[in-house]
C-alpha positions as CSV (number, residue, x, y, z in Angstrom):
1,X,107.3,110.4,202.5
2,X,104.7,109.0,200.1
3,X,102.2,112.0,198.9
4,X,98.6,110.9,199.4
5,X,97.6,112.2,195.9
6,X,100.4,109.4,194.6
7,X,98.7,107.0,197.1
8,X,95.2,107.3,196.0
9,X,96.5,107.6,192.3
10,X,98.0,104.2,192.8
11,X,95.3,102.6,194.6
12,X,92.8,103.5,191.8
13,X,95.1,102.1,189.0
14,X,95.7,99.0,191.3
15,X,91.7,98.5,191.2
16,X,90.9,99.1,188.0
17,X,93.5,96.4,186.6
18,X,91.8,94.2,189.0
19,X,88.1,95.8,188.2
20,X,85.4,93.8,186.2
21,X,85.6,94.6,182.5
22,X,83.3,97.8,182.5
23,X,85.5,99.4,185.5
24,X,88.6,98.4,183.7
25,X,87.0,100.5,180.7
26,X,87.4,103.6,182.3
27,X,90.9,103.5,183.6
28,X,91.5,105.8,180.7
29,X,89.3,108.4,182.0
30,X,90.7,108.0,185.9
31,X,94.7,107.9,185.0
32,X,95.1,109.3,181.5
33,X,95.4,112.5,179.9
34,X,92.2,114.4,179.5
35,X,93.9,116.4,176.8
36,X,93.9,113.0,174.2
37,X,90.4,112.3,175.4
38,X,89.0,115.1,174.3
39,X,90.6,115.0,171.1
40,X,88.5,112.0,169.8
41,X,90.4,109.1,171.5
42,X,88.3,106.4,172.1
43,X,87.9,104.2,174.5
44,X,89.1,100.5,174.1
45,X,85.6,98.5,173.8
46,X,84.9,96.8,176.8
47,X,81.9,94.8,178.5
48,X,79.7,96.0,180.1
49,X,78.3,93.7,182.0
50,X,78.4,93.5,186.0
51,X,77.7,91.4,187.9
52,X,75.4,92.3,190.8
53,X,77.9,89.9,193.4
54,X,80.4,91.7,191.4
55,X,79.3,95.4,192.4
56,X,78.3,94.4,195.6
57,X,82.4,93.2,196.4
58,X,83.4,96.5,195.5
59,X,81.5,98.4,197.3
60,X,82.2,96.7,200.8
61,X,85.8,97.5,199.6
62,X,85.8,100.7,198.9
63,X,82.6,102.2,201.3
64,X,83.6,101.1,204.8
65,X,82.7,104.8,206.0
66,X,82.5,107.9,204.0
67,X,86.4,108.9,203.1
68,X,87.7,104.9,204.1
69,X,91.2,105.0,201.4
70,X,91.4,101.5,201.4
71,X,95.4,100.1,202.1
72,X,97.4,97.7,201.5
73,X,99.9,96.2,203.7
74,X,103.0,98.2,202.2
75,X,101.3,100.9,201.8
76,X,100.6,101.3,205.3
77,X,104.1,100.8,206.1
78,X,105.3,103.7,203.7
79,X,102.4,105.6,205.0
80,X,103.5,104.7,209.3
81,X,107.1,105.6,208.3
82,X,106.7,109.0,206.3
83,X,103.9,109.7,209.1
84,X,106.6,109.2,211.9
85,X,109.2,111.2,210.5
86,X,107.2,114.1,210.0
87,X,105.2,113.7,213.0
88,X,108.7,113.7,214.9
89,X,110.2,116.4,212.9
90,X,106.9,118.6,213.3
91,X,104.8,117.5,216.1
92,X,101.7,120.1,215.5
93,X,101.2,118.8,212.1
94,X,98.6,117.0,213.3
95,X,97.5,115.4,209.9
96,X,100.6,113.1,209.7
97,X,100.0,112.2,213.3
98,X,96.4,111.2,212.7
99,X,98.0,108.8,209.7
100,X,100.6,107.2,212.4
101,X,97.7,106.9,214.6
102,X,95.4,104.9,212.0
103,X,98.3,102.8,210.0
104,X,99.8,101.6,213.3
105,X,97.2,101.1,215.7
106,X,94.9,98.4,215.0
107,X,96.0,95.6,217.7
108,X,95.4,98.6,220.1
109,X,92.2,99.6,218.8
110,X,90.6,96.5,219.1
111,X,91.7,96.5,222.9
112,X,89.7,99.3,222.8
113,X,87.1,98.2,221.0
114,X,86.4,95.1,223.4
115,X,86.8,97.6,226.6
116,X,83.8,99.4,225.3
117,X,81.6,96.4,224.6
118,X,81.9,94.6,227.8
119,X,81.6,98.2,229.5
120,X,77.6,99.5,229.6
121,X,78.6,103.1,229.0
122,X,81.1,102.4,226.2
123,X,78.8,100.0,224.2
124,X,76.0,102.4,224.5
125,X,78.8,104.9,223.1
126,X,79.4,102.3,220.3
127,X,75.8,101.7,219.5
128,X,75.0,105.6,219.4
129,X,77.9,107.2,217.8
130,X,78.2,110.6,219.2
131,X,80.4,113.2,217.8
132,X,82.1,116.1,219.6
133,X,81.9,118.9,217.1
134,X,80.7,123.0,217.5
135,X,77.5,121.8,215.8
136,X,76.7,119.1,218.2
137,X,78.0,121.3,221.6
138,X,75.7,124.1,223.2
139,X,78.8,126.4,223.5
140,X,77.0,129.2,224.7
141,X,75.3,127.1,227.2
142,X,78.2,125.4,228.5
143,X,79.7,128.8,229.0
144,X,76.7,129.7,231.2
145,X,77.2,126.9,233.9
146,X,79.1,127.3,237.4
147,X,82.8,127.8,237.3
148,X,84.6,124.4,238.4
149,X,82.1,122.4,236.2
150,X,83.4,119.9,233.3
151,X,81.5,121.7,230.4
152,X,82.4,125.2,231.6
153,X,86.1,124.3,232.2
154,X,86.3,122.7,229.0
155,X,85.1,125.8,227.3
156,X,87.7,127.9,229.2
157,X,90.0,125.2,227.4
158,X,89.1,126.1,224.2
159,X,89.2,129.8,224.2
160,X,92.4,129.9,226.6
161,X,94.3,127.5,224.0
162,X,92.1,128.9,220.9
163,X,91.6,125.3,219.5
164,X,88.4,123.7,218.0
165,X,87.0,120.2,218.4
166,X,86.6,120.4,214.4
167,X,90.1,120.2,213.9
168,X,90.5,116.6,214.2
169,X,91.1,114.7,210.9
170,X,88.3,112.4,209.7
171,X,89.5,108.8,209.8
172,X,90.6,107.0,206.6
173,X,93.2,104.7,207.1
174,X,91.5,102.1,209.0
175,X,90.0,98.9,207.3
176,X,87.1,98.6,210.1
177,X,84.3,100.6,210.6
178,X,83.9,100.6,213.9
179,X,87.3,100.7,214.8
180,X,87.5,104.1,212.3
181,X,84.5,105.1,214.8
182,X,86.9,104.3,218.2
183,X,89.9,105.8,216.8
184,X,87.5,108.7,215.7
185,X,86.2,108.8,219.5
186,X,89.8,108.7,221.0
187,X,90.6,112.0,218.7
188,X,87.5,114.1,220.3
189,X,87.8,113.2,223.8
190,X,91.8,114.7,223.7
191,X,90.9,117.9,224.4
192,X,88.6,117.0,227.8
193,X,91.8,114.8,228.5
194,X,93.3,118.1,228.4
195,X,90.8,119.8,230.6
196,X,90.3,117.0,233.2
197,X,94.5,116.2,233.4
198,X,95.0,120.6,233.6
199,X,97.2,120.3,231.3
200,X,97.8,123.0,228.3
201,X,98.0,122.5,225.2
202,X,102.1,123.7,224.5
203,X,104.4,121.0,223.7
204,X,105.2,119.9,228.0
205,X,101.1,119.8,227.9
206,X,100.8,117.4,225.1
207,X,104.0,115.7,226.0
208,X,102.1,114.4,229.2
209,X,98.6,114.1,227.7
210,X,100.6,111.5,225.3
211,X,102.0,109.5,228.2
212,X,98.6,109.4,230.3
213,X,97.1,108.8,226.7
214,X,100.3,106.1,226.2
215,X,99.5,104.0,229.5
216,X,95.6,104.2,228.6
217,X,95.0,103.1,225.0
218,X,98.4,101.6,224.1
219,X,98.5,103.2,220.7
220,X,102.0,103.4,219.3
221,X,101.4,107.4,218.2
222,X,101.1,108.2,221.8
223,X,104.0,106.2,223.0
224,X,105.9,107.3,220.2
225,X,105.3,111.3,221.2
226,X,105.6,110.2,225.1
227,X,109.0,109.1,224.4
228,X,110.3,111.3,221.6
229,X,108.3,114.6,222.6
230,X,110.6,115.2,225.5
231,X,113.9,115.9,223.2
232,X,112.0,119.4,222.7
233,X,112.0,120.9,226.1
234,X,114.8,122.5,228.3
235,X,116.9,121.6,231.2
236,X,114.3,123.0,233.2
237,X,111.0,122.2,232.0
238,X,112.6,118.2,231.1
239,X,113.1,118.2,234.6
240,X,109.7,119.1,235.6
241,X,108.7,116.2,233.1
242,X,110.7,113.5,234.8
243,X,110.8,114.3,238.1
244,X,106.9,115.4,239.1
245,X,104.8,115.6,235.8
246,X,105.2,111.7,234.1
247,X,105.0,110.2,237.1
248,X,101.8,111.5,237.8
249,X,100.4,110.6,234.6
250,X,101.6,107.0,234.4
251,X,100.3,106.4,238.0
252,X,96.5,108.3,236.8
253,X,96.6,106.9,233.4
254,X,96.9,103.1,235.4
255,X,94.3,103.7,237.8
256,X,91.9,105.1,235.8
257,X,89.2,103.3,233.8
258,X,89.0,103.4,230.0
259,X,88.6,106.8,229.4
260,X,86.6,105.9,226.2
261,X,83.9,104.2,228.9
262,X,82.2,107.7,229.8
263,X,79.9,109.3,228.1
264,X,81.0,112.8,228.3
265,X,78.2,114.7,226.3
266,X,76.0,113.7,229.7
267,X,78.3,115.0,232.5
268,X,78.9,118.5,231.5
269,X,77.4,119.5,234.6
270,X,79.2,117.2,237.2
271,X,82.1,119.1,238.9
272,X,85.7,118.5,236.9
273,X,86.6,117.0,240.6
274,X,84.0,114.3,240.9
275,X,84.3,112.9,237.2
276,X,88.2,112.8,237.7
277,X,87.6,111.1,240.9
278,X,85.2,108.8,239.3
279,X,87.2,108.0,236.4
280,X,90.1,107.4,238.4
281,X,92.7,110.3,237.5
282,X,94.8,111.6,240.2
283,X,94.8,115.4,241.0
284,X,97.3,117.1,238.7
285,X,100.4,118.1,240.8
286,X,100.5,121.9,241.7
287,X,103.5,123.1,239.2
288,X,102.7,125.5,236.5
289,X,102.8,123.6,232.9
C-alpha cells in the first residue's frame, strides 16, 4: 500500500514542476534537505512574477474544501487497491475504509447527489450543510427525552457501543465539493442507521448495516464489506446472516427512501417506530445480533 506521506510528497513535487516560475522556486524548500539550506545554499533565481489568472488556477485545484488532497487517476487506483486490502484484512481500521469509500465512489455519489436535489428535504440538507458532531448534539438533552424516541435511542447507541460521531474521517479524496459534503453526510448518518436498523456495532452488526447501506447508496465500500464481511463469522452466526438477517436488510434497504432525504437533527423526538415507518425500513427481525 502506498503511504499517504509518499502520496502527498509526490503530489507536491508533481505541482511544483508544473508551478509558475515563483512556485517552482521553492521546490527546494518543500522536497530538499533543510540541513543544506541552512548551510548557505541558495536558491536557484527564479521569477517572481504571478499571474493573478495564474494564482487563481491553483487555488481552485488545490482548495476544493479544507484537507481536499487533490488525485490523480493512478493515484486513486493505488490508493482503492491498498485501501481494499487493508480494509479486508482489518475491517475496523476505519481510515482505509473511508479512502475505498472516496477513491471508488464517485458514479455512486453523484446518484446521491441528484437524489437529494430533486428531494425537498435533501436539497435543503445540501443547501444548509449540517454536521453530526458532540459539539453540534445536545447530548444531555437527548438523554432526557422518553425512552423509544430516535434521539434518546441513539444516545443509548453510543454509550452501549462506546463510539463517537467524531470519529469519522474528514473527506479528502474526492475532486467535488459537494460530493466531499454527501460522502461526508453518508459517514454521520451510519451510526442512526445503526440505531433505526437495531443493529450493533460488532462485525454481524456492521456486516448487515453494509448490505442495507449496499442496496441504498450503491457505493462499492459497502458492497465490498456486504460481500467480503461475512468470511469473518461462524457456522452459526453466518447462518443467522443468510437465512433471516440479509434478507431483511435487502428487502428494507429497497423499500426505503434515500436515507440521505431526512433531516435527522429535526426528528429526534419522533418515536424510532414512526421514522422507520416513514422512511420505509422494515422492523428488524426478533434474533439477537
Amino acid at each position: 500500500m502506498l503511504p499517504i506521506c509518499w502520496l502527498g510528497r509526490a503530489r507536491m513535487g508533481g505541482w511544483l514542476r508544473r508551478a509558475p516560475g515563483s512556485l517552482r522556486g521553492l521546490r527546494a524548500l518543500a522536497l530538499g534537505s533543510p540541513a543544506s539550506i541552512g548551510r548557505g545554499d541558495q536558491l536557484p533565481h527564479t521569477d517572481l512574477t504571478v499571474t493573478a489568472e495564474e494564482h487563481v488556477d491553483e487555488e481552485r485545484y488545490y482548495q476544493l474544501y479544507p484537507g481536499h488532497i487533490p488525485t490523480s487517476p493512478l493515484q486513486k487506483a493505488l490508493l482503492s487497491a491498498g485501501s481494499a486490502f487493508m480494509a479486508l484484512y482489518n475491517p475496523y481500521r476505519h481510515d482505509m475504509v473511508a479512502v475505498l469509500g472516496e477513491t471508488t465512489g464517485s458514479s455512486a455519489l453523484r446518484s446521491l447527489r441528484d437524489k437529494m436535489r430533486h428531494d425537498p428535504e435533501g436539497y435543503q440538507i445540501l443547501q444548509e450543510r449540517p454536521r453530526i458532531r458532540l459539539s453540534t448534539l445536545d447530548v444531555t438533552g437527548l438523554q432526557g427525552l422518553p425512552d423509544g424516541t430516535f434521539g434518546r435511542e441513539y444516545v443509548r447507541f453510543l454509550d452501549s457501543n462506546r463510539v463517537s460521531p467524531d470519529t469519522r474521517m474528514p473527506v479528502k479524496f474526492v475532486d467535488d465539493e459537494e460530493l466531499a459534503y454527501v460522502i461526508q453526510r453518508y459517514r454521520e448518518v451510519h451510526d442512526l442507521m445503526h440505531t433505526l436498523l437495531g443493529m450493533p456495532t460488532n462485525m454481524l452488526g456492521e456486516v448487515v448495516v453494509k448490505w442495507f447501506e449496499a442496496v441504498q447508496t450503491g457505493l462499492p465500500m459497502c458492497i465490498l464489506g456486504a460481500v467480503f464481511g461475512p468470511v469473518r463469522l461462524n457456522a452459526r452466526k453466518l447462518q443467522i446472516l443468510t437465512t433471516e438477517l440479509i434478507p431483511w436488510a435487502v428487502q428494507s434497504g429497497r423499500n426505503a427512501s434515500c436515507v440521505l432525504n431526512f433531516y435527522y437533527e429535526n426528528r429526534w423526538e419522533q418515536t424510532v417506530e414512526s421514522l422507520r415507518e416513514e422512511i420505509g425500513i422494515l422492523h428488524p427481525p426478533a434474533i439477537c445480533v
